[in-house]
C-alpha positions in Angstrom: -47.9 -16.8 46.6 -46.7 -18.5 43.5 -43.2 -18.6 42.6 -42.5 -16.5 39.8 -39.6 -19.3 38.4 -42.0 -21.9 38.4 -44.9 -19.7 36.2 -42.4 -20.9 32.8 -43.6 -24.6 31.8 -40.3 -25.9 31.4 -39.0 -25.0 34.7 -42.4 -26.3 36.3 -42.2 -29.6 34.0 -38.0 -30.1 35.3 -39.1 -29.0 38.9 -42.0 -31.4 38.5 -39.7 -34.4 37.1 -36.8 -33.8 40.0 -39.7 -34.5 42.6 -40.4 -37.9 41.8 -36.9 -38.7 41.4 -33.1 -37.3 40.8 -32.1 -37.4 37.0 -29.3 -36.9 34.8 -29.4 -33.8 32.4 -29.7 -36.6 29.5 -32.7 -38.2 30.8 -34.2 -35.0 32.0 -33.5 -33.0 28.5 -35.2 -36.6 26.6 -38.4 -36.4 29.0 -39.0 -32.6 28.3 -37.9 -32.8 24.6 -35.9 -29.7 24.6 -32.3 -29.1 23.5 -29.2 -28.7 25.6 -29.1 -25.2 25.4 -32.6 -24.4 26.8 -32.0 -27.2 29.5 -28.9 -25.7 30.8 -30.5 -22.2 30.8 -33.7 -23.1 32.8 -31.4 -25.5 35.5 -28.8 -22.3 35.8 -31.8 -20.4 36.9 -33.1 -22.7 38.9 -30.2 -23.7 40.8 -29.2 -19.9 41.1 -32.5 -19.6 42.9 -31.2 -22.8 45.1 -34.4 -24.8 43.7 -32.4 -27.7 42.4 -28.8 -29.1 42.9 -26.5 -30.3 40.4 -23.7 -32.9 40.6 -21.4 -34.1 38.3 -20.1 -38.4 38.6 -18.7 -40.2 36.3 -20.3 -42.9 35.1 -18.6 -45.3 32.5 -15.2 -42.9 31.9 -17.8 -40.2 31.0 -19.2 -37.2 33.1 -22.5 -37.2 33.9 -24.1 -34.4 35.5 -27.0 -35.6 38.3 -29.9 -32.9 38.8 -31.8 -33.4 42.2 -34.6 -31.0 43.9 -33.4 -29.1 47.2 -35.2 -28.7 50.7 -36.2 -25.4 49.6 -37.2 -26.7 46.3 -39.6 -29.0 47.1 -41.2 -26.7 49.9 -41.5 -23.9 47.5 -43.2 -26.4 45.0 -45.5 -27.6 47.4 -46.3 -23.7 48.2 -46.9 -23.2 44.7 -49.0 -25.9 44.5 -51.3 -25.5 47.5 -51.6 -21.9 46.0 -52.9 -23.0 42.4 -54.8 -25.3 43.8 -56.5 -22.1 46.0 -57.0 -20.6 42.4 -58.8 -23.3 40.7 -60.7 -24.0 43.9 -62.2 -20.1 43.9 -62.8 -21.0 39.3 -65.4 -24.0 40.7 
């Protein structure tokens, strides 16, 4: 089944960005070109649904918060995949 969170791109493209590698929200919010606002709404939801995991270091005498996929993030995004990929395989 796909996973309903994941149908919205940007939640797909941060989901997608957190599996190559952990990020901060700075880095993240510059790769996907959105604001703060919509970065911090689509990672609330995410990490509600216990998709990602957020930290906050500091990191020269600033806060930094660190965004990282879960277990159960990266498994449902491999489900999701392996589904779409059922999808497009039925389209050929």
């Amino acid at each position: 089944m796909l996973e309903p969170l994941f149908i919205d791109v940007v939640r797909f493209q941060i989901v997608v960005n957190l599996f190559r590698e952990k990020n901060d929200f700075t880095t993240l919010k510059e790769k996907l070109w959105i604001s703060d606002w919509n970065l911090s709404f689509h990672l609330k939801k995410l990490e509600k649904a216990e998709i990602i995991h957020t930290e906050k270091a500091f990191s020269w005498k600033k806060v930094k918060t660190f965004v990282e996929l879960t277990d159960s993030g990266r498994k449902k995004l491999f489900e999701h995949l392996y589904e779409l990929e059922n999808i497009t395989k039925d389209i050929k």
